[in-house]
C-alpha positions, -999 to 999 in steps of 0.1 A, spaced: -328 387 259 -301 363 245 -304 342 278 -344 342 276 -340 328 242 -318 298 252 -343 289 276 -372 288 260 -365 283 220 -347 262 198 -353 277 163 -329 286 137 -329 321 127 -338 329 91 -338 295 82 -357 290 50 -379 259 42 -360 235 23 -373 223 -14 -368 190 -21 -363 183 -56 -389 160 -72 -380 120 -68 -379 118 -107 -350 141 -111 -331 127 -83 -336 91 -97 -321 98 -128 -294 118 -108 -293 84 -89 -292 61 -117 -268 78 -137 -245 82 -114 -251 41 -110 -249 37 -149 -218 54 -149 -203 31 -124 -214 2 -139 -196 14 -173 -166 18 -159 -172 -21 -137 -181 -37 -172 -147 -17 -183 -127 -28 -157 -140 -64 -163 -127 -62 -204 -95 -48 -194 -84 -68 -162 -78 -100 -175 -75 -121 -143 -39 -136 -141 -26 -165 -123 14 -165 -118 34 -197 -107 44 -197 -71 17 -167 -64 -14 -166 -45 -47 -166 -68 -71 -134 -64 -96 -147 -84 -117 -178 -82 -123 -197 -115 -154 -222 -111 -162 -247 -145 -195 -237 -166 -196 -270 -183 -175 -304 -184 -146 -308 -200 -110 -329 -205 -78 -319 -209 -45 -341 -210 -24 -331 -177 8 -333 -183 19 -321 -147 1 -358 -138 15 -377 -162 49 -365 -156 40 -377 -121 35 -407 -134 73 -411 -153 90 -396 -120 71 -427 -101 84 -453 -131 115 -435 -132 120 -445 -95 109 -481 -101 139 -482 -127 176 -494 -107 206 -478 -122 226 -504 -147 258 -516 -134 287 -534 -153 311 -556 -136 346 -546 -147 366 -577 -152 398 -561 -169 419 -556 -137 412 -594 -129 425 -607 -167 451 -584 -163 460 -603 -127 459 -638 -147 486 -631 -172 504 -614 -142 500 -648 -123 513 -668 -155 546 -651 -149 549 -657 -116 545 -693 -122 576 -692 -147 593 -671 -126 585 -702 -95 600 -726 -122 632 -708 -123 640 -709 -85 627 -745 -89 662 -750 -109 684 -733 -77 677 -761 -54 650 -761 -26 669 -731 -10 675 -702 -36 697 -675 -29 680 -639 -11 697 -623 -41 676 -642 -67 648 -637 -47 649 -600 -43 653 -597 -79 623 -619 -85 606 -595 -64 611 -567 -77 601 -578 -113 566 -591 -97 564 -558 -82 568 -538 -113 540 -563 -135 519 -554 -105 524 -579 -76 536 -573 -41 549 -602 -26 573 -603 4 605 -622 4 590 -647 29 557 -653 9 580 -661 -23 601 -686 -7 572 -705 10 555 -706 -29 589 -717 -42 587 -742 -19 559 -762 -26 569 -797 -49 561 -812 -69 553 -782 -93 522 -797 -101 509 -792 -67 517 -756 -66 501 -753 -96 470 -769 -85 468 -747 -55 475 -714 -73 446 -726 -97 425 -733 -69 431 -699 -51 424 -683 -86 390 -697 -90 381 -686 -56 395 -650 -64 377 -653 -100 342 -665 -81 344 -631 -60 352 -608 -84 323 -624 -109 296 -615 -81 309 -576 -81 326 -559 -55 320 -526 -34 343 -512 -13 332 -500 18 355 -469 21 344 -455 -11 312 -463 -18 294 -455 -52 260 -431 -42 246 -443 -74 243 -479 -58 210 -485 -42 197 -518 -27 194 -536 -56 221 -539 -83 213 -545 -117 231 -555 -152 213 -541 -184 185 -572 -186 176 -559 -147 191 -591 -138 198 -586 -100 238 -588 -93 250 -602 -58 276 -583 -53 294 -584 -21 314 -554 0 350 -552 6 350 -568 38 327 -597 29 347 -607 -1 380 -607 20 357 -628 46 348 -652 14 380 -657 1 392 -665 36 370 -693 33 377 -703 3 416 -706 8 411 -729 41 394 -754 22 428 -757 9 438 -779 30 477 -767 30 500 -755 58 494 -719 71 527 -706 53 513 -719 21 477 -705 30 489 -669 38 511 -666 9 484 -675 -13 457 -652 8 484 -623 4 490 -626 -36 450 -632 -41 440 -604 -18 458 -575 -42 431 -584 -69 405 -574 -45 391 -538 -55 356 -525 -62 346 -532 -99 311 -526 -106 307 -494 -129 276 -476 -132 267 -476 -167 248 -443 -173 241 -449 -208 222 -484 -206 202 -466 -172 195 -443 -195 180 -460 -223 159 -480 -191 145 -451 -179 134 -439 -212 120 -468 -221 99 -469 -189 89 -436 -193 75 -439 -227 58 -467 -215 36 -443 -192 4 -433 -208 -11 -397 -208 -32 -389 -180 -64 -372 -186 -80 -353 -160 -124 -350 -164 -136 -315 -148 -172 -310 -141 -196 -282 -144 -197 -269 -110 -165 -279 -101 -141 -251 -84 -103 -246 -104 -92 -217 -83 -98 -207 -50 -89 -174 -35 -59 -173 -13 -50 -206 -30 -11 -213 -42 -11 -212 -78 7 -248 -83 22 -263 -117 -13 -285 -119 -38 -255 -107 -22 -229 -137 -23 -263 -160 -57 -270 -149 -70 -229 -155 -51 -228 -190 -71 -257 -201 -104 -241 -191 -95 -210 -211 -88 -232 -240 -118 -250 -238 -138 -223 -232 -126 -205 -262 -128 -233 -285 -169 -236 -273 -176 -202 -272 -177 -201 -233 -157 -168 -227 -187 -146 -235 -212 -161 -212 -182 -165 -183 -181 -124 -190 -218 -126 -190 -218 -141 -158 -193 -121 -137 -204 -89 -149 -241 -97 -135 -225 -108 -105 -201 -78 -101 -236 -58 -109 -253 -72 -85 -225 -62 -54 -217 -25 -70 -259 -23 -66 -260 -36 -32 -224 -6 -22 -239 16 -36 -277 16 -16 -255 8 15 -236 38 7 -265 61 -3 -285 49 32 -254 63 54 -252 97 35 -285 100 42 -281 93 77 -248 112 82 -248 141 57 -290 147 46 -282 182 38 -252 174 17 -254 198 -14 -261 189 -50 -232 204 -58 -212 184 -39 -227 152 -43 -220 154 -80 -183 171 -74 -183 139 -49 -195 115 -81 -169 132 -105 -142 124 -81 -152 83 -75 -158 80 -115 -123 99 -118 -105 79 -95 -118 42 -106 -111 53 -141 -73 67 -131 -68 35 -112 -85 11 -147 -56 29 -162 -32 20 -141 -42 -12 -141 -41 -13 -180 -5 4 -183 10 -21 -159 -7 -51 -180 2 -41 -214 39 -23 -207 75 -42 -190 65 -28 -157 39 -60 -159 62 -80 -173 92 -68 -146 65 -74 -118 48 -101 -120 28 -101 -88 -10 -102 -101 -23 -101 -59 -2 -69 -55 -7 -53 -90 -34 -29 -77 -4 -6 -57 -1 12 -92 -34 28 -92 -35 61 -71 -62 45 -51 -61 67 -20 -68 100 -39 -107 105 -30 -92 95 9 -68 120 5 -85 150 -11 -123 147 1 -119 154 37 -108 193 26 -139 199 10 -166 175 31 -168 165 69 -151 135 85 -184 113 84 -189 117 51 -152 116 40 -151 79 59 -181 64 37 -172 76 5 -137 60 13 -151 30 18 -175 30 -9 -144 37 -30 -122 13 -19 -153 -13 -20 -156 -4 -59 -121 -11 -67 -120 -41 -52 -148 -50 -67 -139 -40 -103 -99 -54 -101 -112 -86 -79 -87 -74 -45 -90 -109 -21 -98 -100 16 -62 -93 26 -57 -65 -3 -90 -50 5 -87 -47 42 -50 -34 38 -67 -4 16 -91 1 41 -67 8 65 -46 31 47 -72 50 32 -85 52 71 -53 67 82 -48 90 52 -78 101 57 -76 111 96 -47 127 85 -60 151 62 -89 162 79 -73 193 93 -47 203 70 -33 234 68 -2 234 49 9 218 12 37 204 30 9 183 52 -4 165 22 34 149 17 39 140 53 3 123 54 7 103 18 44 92 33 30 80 64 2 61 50 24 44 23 50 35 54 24 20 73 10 -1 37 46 -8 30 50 -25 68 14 -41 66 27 -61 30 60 -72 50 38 -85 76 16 -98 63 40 -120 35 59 -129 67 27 -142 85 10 -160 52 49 -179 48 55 -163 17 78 -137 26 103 -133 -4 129 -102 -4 130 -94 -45 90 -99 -37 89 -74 -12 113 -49 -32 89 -49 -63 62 -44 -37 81 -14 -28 86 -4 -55 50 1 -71 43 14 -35 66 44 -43 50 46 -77 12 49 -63 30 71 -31 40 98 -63 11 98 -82 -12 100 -54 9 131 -44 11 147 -74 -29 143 -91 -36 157 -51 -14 189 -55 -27 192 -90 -63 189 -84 -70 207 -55 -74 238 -75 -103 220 -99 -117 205 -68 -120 240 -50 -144 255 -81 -167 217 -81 -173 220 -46 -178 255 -46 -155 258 -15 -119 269 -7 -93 243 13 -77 254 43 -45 251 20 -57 284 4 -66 296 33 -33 298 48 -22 309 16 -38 340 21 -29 351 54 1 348 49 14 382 58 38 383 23 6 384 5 4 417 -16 -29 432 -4 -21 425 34 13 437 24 -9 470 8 -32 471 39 -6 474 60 13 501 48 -15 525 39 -41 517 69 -16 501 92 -45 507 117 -70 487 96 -45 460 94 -42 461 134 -80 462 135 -85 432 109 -60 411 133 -78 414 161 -111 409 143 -93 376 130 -90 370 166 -120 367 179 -135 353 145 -115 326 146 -120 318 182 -158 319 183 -162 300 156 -142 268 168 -169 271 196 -203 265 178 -176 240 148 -180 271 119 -150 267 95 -126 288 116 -102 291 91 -126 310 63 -134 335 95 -97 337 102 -90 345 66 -123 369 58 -115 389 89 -84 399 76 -94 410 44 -131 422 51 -122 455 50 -94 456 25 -112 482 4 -101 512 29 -67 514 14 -85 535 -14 -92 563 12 -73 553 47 -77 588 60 -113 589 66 -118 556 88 -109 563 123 -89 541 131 -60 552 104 -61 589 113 -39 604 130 -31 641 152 -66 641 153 -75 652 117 -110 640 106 -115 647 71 -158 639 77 -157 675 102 -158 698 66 -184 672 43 -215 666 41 -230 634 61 -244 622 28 -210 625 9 -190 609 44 -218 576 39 -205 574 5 -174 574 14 -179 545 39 -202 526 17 -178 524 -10 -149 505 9 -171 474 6 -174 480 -36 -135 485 -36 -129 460 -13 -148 435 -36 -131 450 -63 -99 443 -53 -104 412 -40 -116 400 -74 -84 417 -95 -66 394 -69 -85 363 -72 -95 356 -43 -119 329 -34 -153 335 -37 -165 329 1 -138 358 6 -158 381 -11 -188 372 -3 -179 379 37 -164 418 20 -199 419 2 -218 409 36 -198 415 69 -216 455 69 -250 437 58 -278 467 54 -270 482 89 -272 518 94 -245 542 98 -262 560 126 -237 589 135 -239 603 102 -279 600 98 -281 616 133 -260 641 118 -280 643 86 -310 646 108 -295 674 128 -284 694 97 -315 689 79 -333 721 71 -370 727 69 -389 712 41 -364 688 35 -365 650 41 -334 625 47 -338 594 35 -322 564 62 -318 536 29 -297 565 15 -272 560 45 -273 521 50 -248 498 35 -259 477 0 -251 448 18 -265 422 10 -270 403 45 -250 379 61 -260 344 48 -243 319 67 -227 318 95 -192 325 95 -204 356 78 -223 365 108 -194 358 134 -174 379 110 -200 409 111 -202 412 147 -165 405 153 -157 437 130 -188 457 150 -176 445 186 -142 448 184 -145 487 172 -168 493 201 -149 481 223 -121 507 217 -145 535 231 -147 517 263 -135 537 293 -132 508 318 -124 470 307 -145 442 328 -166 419 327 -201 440 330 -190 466 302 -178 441 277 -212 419 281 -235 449 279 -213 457 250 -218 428 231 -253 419 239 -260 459 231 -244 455 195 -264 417 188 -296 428 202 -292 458 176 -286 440 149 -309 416 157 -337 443 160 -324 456 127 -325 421 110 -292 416 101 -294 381 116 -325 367 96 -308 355 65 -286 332 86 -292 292 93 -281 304 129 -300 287 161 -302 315 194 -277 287 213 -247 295 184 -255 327 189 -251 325 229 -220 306 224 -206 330 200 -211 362 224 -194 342 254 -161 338 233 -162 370 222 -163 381 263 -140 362 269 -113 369 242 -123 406 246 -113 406 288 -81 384 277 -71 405 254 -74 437 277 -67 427 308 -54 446 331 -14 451 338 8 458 373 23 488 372 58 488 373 69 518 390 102 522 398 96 555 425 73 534 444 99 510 451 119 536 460 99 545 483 89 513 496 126 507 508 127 538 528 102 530 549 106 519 585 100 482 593 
């Protein structure tokens, strides 16, 4: 029958026409949503006050509404570093060593006089003792030198020619001297005295070179000429000094000459491009504007301005947005499309926060990076929590819609927002199948590795890779990383009763075999606990085969009959040395019986708190079916006259309504059939199964379920197939036949 089907229909069974609400309703479901979005934008514009730091990148761009002028000082202190350079340093030519050297020389001329009296050869002893006192006033003349000077007659002419020699010495040391070995750095090209007269001076070597010169014009013997080069050659040391006082008062002068430099901006006219290095000039340039636009009254129609423009892109995300959920998830619920709206509102208004608190508090003042400012918003919470609740496709484009909207409302540049699209991405994929709490930490500290390697990167590839910079990015990474964690852990729970569905968090949760019903369930009907794990089995199984959420089977199936523990003894599976309490009651009081594990199994599973899908699967997994053995028997035992009602023994149900209740259903009825099996194989367990479907199909158990005749097909083959896996047969181990074996003759 089942194969028939697959070949020639493709209908969903029990499927009931959809309604579609009236277009009214959903454009003010639409539009409020929109309005509410376009709050929080207008918000968002009031509280982030764009920023621009010194040395940062700009994330905003800043464009003139209307002419105006401002006096740049950045420009004009341009100006006074290009005067200040025009200025040369004021030197002084120190003459006080050289006055010093005349009264020395006077000396030594009366000291010549006094060998003049000893004849034309004094005595070495006079000689070494006029030495020595030359050398203590200063001068260093050798024994030879003072004999040729003493000399010289008449007196006059020695005279003349020290004279001489001391006007060429004094011509020198008027001009300025440097000395080569240690020259001043504050010299440049050009020397000047205080009136910026230019001052030839001349280096070490030159003035030796000069006086040289000077001393052959002489016109004396070369005794005479050395001696006087030797005594004149002492005085010859660097004596310009830079006076830093006068170059002071220079400079100042020329920089007060500079006039203030006034920069004209045009309406139209861009201040601050995105991605642009805030300089001194650009913040200069952007403070003005804001000055100039609040002394005119220009801040209100600048708001005016970007709000309409931010208006205009949040309209244009969100109809891009609302065209792929239409194409990717057109029988998305109400319910969750507004649990989906609560949770973009909450999150933009969680990350406005953020964004306000790190403004107005020191950790703005500790960190102040304006481009990365948006780490402290937990910005990757709808990436994190909506693929529990809603499938991969439509996870992806609310993320993106989300990210989009913050970017929009804090103004991210390109590099932030593609950086949060990535991360959100991988969070994302990483919570699409989780399982454990545990999973939520590992997938939030991967994704904030990855974002913390991505900043690094990118810093190092832009050239503005700074190590305190990257620290305090760090930092409010770590900061987002917590919050993010901990607003997940805590709102899974509220998220669970908006979407009206349970995570596979809680799912786990419950199967855990510590939990106090299984725990219950075990020790009273240890044979219904055996039962529900096989039924868990082949739930789960068949319901990763046609995509069903196999984790709700896995968990219903082990619960779906947890209200036997009431009355263990009179289900088959739990009695024992073949006692069967149902031989000495009435068929009527033994449907009872049955039908009211399903009331106490609800019952319990509502004192417990278990999710609602849970008890809905207790509620539905028996359906209205009819407990045939015991209305044969009723039928049997009936006596004349009187009339057994067949609603009297079916279950309440209600019906299974979607599908993992149905896998559940059929699980629980195959897998108790197949226990009555004499033989295991292939042929048995498929007439089993299609026996039991095309029952319960006849009966219509299966019409209240959106499930198409190829689910159904699939569902039935993994059933088989887990079925012949699970009793397959085993070799026999005996050990007499080997015994045997090994006796035999070759």
């Amino acid at each position: 029958m089942i194969r028939h089907a697959k070949k020639t229909v493709k209908k969903v069974i029990g499927k009931t026409p959809e309604v579609r609400s009236h277009w009214f309703k959903n454009t003010l479901k639409w539009g409020g949503f929109l309005l509410g979005l376009f709050g929080l934008v207008a918000l968002g514009q009031a509280i982030m006050k764009p920023k621009l730091f010194l040395g940062q990148v700009a994330t905003i761009q800043v464009q003139a509404i209307r002419d105006f002028e401002y006096v740049s000082l950045c420009k004009t202190r341009e100006k006074q570093q290009e005067y200040k350079q025009r200025v040369n340093p004021v030197y002084n030519v120190d003459k006080t060593k050289f006055y010093a050297f005349v009264k020395t020389l006077q000396a030594f001329r009366d000291q010549l006089t006094k060998l003049e009296l000893l004849g034309p050869k004094a005595p070495r002893p006079e000689l070494e003792e006029i030495a020595r006192q030359l050398h203590a006033a200063g001068i260093i003349m050798t024994l030879d030198d003072l004999s040729v000077l003493a000399a010289i007659r008449p007196t006059s002419k020695r005279d003349q020619i020290l004279e001489e020699s001391l006007y060429s010495l004094q011509e020198i040391v008027e001009r300025g001297i440097v000395d080569d070995r240690f020259q001043d750095p504050n010299i440049p090209n050009i020397v000047t005295d205080y009136y910026n007269q230019a001052i030839p001076f001349v280096t070490y070597v030159d003035a030796i070179k000069q006086l040289r010169a000077s001393l052959d014009s002489l016109s004396v013997s070369y005794e005479i000429y050395s001696a006087c080069f030797h005594l004149m050659k002492q005085n010859i040391q660097a004596n310009l000094v830079y006076d830093g006082k006068a170059t002071h008062e220079k400079v100042q002068q020329a920089m007060d000459s500079v006039a203030s430099v006034h920069v004209k901006i045009l309406s139209g006219d861009c201040l601050v491009k995105v991605g642009q290095p805030v300089t001194e000039d650009v913040y200069e340039a952007y403070q003005a504007y804001l000055k100039d636009l609040k002394l005119y009254g220009g801040n209100r129609i600048a708001y005016c301005m970007a709000l309409l423009n931010k208006g205009f892109l949040l309209a244009l995300l969100f109809i891009w947005t609302v065209l792929l959920l239409k194409i990717f998830a057109s029988k998305l619920s109400g319910r969750a499309c507004c649990a989906i709206g609560v949770m973009v509102m909450g999150n933009l208004a969680l990350i406005l926060l953020g964004f306000f608190i790190s403004q107005n508090s020191l950790l703005g003042q500790q960190f102040p990076l304006e481009r990365w400012v948006s780490l402290v918003g937990p910005t990757f919470l709808v990436p994190l929590l909506l693929p529990m609740f809603v499938s991969l496709s439509v996870s992806i484009v609310i993320s993106v819609f989300m990210i989009g909207l913050k970017a929009l409302v804090v103004g991210d540049c390109l590099d932030v927002f593609l950086l949060n699209l990535l991360i959100g991405n991988i969070i994302l994929y990483r919570c699409r199948k989780i399982r454990f709490s545990k999973d939520i930490a590992r997938a939030v500290f991967q994704g904030f590795v990855i974002y913390a390697l991505g900043v690094v990167i990118y810093d190092a590839v832009s050239h503005n890779l700074d190590g305190i910079a990257c620290i305090q990015q760090w930092v409010l990474l770590a900061i987002q990383a917590g919050i993010t964690l901990l607003l997940g852990y805590c709102l899974i729970p509220c998220l669970e009763v908006m979407f009206h569905q349970t995570t596979a968090i809680t799912f786990f949760r419950l199967t855990n075999t510590d939990h106090p019903l299984l725990q219950k369930l075990q020790t009273l009907a240890s044979g219904t606990y055996h039962h529900s794990l096989t039924v868990s089995l082949l739930a789960e199984k068949a319901s990763n085969e046609i995509q069903a959420n196999s984790n709700l089977c896995r968990c219903c199936s082990l619960y779906h009959d947890i209200g036997k523990i009431t009355a263990p003894s009179y289900f088959i599976e739990n009695q024992q040395n073949g006692e069967n309490p149902h031989q000495n009651k009435l068929p009527s009081i033994s449907a009872l019986i049955l039908k009211n594990h399903v009331k106490e199994g609800v019952a319990l599973a509502r004192q417990y708190k278990l999710p609602q899908r849970v008890i809905d699967i207790i509620q539905q997994h028996h359906g209205t079916s009819l407990m045939q053995y015991f209305y044969k028997k009723a039928l049997l035992m009936k006596k004349e006259g009187e009339t057994v009602e067949e609603g009297f023994f079916r279950y309440d149900g209600p019906k299974p309504s979607f599908k993992e209740a149905v896998i559940v259903s059929l699980a629980d009825a195959i897998e108790a059939a197949s226990r009555n099996l004499s033989e295991i194989n292939a042929n048995s367990v498929d007439h089993l199964i299609k026996t039991i479907v095309q029952e319960r199909w006849v009966d219509q158990q299966l019409d209240g379920c959106p499930l198409t005749l190829q689910e159904l097909e699939t569902i039935c083959h993994s059933f088989k197939m887990t079925l012949l896996t699970m009793y397959h047969e085993r070799i026999s181990y005996n050990v007499t036949d080997i015994k045997q074996d090994a006796v035999k003759p070759a």
